[in-house]
ZATOR-147745 format. One record per atom (N, C-alpha, C): residue in one letter; x, y, z. Coordinates in pm, whole numbers. Example, Ala and Ser with C-alpha at 12.3 -4.5 7.8 and 13.67 -1.06 7.14 Angstrom:
<marvos>
 residuo      u      v      w
       a   1319   -569    780
       a   1230   -450    780
       a   1320   -330    780
       s   1285   -225    708
       s   1367   -106    714
       s   1290      3    787
</marvos>
This chain:
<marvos>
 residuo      u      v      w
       x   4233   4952   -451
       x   4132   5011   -536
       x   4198   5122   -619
       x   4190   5161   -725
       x   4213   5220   -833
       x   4157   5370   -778
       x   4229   5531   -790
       x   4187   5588   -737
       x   4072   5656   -824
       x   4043   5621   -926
       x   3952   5690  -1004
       x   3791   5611   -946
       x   3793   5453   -898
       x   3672   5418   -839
       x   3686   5483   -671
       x   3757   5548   -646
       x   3779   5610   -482
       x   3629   5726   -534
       x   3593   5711   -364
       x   3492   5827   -381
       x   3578   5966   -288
       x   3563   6083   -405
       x   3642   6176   -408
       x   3535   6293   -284
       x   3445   6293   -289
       x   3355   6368   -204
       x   3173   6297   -225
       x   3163   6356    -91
       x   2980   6283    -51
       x   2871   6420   -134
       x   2789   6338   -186
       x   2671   6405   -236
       x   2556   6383   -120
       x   2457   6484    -82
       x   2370   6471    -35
       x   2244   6399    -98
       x   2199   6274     31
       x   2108   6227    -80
       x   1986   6283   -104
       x   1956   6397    -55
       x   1815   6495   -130
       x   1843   6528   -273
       x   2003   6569   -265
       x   2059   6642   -404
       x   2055   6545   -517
       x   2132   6396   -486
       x   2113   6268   -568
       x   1985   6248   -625
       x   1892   6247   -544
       x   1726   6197   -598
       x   1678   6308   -635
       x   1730   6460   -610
       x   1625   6539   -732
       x   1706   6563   -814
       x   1847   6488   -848
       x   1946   6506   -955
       x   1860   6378  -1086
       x   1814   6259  -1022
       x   1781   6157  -1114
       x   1646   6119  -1098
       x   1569   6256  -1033
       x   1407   6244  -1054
       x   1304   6248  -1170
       x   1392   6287  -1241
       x   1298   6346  -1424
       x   1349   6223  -1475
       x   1446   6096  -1479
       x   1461   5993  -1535
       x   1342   5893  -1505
       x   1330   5838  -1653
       x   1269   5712  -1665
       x   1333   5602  -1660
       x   1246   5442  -1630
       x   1354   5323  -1617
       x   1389   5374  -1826
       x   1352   5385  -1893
       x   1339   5392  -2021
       x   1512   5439  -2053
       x   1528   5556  -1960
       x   1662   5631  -1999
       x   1754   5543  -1919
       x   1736   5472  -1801
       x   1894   5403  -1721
       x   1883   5274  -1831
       x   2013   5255  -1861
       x   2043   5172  -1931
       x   2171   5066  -1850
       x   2230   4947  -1839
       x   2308   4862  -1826
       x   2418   4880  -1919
       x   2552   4843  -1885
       x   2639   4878  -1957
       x   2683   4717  -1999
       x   2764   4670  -2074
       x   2809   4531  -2037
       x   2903   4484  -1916
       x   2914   4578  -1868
       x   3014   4552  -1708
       x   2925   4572  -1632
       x   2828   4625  -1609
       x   2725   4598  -1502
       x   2736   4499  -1416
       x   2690   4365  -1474
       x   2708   4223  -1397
       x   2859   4173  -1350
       x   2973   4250  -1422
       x   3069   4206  -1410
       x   3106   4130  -1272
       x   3081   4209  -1213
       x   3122   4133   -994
       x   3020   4070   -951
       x   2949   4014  -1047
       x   2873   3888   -959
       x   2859   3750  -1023
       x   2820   3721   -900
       x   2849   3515   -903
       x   2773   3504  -1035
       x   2760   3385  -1127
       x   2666   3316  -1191
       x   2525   3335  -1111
       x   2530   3242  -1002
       x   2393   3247   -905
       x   2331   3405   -935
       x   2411   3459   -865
       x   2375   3613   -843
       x   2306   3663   -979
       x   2398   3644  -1092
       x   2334   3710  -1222
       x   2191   3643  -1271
       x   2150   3532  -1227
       x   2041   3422  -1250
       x   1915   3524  -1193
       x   1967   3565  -1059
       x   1864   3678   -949
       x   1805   3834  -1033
       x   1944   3890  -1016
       x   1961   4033  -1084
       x   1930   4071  -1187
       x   1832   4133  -1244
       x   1817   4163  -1393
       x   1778   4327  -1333
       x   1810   4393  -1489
       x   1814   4554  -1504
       x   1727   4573  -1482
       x   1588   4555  -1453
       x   1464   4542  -1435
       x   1519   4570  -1262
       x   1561   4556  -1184
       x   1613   4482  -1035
       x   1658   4645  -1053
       x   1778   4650  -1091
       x   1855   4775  -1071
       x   1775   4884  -1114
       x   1694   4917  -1207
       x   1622   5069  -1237
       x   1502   5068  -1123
       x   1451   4932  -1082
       x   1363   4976   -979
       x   1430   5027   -809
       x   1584   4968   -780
       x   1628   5011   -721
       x   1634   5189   -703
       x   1686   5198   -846
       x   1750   5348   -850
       x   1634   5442   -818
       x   1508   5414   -835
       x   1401   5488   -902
       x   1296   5497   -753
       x   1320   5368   -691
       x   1187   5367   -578
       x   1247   5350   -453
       x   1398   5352   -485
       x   1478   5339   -301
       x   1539   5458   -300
       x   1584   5456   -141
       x   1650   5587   -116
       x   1791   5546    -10
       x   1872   5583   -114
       x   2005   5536    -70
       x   2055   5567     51
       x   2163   5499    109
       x   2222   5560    236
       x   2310   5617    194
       x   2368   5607     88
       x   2519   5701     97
       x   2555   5735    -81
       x   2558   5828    -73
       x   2581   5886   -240
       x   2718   5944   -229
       x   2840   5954   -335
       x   2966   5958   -336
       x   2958   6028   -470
       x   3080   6094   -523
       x   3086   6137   -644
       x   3258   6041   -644
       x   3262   5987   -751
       x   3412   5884   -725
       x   3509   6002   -833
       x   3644   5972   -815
       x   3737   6080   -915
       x   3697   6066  -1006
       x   3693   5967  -1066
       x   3651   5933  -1207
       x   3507   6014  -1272
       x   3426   6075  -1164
       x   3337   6125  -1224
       x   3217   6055  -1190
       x   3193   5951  -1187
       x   3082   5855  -1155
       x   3017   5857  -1023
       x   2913   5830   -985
       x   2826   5850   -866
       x   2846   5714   -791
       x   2856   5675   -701
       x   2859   5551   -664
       x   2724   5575   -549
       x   2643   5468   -584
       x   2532   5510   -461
       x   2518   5353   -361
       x   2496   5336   -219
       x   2487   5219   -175
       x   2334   5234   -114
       x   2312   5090   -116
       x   2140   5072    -66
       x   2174   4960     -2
       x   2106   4956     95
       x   2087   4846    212
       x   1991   4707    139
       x   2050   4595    174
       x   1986   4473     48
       x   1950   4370    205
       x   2044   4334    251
       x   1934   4252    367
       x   2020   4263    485
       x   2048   4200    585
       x   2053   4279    711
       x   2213   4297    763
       x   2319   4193    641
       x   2416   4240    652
       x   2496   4287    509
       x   2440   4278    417
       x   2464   4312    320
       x   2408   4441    248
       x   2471   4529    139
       x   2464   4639     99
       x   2472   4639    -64
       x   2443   4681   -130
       x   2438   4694   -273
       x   2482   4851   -327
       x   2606   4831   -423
       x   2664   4931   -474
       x   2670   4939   -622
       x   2615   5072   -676
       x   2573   5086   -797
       x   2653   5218   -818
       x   2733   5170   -931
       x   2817   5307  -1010
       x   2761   5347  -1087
       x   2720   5493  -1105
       x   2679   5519  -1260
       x   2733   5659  -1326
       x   2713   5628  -1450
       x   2708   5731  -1494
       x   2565   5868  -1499
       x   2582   5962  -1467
       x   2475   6054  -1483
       x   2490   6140  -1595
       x   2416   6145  -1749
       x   2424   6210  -1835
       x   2282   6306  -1863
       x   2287   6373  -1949
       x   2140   6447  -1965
       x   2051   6349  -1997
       x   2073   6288  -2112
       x   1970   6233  -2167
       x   1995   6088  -2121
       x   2067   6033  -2051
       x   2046   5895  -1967
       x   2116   5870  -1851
       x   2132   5758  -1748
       x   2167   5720  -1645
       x   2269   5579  -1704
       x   2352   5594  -1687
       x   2446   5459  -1742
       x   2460   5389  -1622
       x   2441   5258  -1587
       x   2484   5203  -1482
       x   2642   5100  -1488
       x   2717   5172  -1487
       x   2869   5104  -1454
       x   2854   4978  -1444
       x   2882   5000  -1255
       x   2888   4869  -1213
       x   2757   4847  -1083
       x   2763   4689  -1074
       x   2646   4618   -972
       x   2718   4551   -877
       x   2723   4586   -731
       x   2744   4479   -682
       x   2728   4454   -495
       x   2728   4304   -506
       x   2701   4316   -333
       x   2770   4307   -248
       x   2785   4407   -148
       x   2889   4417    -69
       x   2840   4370     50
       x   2948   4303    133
       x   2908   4346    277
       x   2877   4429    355
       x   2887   4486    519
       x   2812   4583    527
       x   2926   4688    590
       x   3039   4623    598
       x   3190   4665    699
       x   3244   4687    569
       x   3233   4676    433
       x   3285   4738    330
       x   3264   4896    242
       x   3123   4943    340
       x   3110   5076    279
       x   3192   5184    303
       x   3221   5231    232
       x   3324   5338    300
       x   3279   5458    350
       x   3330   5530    488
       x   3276   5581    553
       x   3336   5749    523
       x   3252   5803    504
       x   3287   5965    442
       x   3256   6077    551
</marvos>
């Protein structure tokens, strides 16, 4: 892994959700790499619609700040799998990097 996607230190997730509580789905936007790491199948499932309701109505297990600057947040998706969302956090929007599904022995442990 590239050390700029390394997560450099843990954010608390109280601090995460009142960091991206005043956002609307209106302001998170998809980047064109978003979908990049997933199957065909998978992208057929997933729409940005999927990911802003994630960001907005779940509450993550593990929030990261990566070197690069970006937030990496993971959410639990079904009983062995995990979902990891990079984003960007700006004033006036939420950029979402990247999407993707991980296993559950792949989160990294901080």
């Amino acid at each position: 892994m590239i050390k700029g996607h390394r997560i450099e230190k843990k954010e608390e997730i109280e601090t995460f959700l009142e960091r991206i509580r005043h956002y609307t789905k209106d302001q998170i936007e998809c980047t064109k790499h978003t979908f990049f790491r997933l199957s065909e199948k998978q992208r057929k499932i997933f729409k940005s619609e999927d990911i802003k309701r994630i960001l907005l109505e779940s509450t993550p297990l593990l929030v990261g700040i990566q070197f690069n600057g970006n937030y990496a947040t993971f959410y639990k998706f079904k009983e062995n799998k995990i979902i990891r969302i990079a984003l960007d956090i700006i004033p006036q929007k939420i950029e979402v990097v990247t999407f993707m599904i991980l296993d559950k022995y792949q989160v990294p442990r901080l």
